[in-house]
N, C-alpha and C positions, 0 to 999 in steps of 0.2 A: 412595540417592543423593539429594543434596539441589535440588530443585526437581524432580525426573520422577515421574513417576507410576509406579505398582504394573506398568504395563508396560516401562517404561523411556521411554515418552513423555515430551517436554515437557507441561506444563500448558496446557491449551486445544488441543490435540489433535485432540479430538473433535468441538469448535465449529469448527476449519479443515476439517476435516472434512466437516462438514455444510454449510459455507457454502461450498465446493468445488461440493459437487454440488446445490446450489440456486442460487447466483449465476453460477458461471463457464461460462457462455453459449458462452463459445470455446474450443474443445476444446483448445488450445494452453497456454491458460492452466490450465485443467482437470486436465492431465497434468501438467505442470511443477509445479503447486501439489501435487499429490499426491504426486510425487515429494520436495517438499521440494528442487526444484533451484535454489537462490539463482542463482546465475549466469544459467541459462536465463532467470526470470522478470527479472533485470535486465536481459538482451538486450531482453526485450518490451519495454521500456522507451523505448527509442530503434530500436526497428525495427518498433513495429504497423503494421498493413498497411493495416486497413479506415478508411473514411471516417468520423473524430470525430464529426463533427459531426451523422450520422444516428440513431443509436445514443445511448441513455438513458446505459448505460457501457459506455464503450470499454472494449479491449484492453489498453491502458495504465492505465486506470483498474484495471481487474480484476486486474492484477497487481501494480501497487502496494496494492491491500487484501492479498492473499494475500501478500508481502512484509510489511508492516508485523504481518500473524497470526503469521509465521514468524520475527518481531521480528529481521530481515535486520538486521545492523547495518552488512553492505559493501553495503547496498541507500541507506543515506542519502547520500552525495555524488552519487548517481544520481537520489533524489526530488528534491534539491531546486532544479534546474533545472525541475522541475514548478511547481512557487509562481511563478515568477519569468517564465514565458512566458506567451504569449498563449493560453493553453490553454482548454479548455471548465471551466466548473465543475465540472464531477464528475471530470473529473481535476486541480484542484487541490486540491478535496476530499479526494480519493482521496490525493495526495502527505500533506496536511496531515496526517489520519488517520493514515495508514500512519508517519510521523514520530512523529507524537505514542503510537504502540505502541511503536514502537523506543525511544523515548528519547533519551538521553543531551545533551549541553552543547551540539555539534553541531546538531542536532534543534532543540533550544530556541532556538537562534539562530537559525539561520535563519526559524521560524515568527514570530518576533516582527513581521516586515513582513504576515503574515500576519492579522496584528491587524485590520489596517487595508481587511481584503479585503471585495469588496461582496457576496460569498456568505457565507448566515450557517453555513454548514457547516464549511469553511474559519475563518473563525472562531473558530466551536466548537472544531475542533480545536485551535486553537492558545491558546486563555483553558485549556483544559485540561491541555495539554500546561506553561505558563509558571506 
């Protein structure tokens, strides 16, 4: 089959994988990411619970990376109210990133305001993804 791997995996598999159980700090994300549960991880989206602003990366953040790994493509009308709020950086990072995995015409559009962002992460993402 053409793009899975010798198990029937998608390609990069293994790297979600490992960045699963070294990144994802929140068992919710953790599980959902391991599952490969798009849905679930786009719930996290609009319902993290813990407080933003204490936390290196949020909940939100963490699942839009595990999103954009699992190149979610019904996860982009969901990031990309992430760029566009008053959100912390690392989750707009996180949106931009996670976009800029997925792809497509979508993605690219909207990151384009992302040019202009005063995080050079967020940025990154988006010089790469255009």
């Amino acid at each position: 089959m053409v793009g899975m791997s010798r198990l029937g995996r998608p390609p990069g598999y293994g790297r979600l994988r490992a960045w699963i159980l070294w990144h994802a700090v929140y068992p919710r994300v953790r599980v959902l990411a391991a599952r490969e549960d798009t849905p679930g991880l786009i719930a996290l989206l609009d319902n993290a619970t813990e407080d933003r602003d204490s936390e290196r990366y949020s909940e939100r953040a963490l699942a839009a990376f595990a999103l954009g790994m699992l190149k979610a493509d019904a996860a982009t009308e969901h990031l990309v109210p992430m760029l566009n709020r008053d959100a912390p950086a690392s989750e707009r990072a996180a949106a931009a990133d996670a976009l800029r995995q997925i792809g497509g015409p979508r993605a690219a559009e909207a990151l384009v305001p992302a040019l202009g962002d005063e995080n050079w992460w967020v940025r990154h993402a988006a010089i790469r993804t255009i």
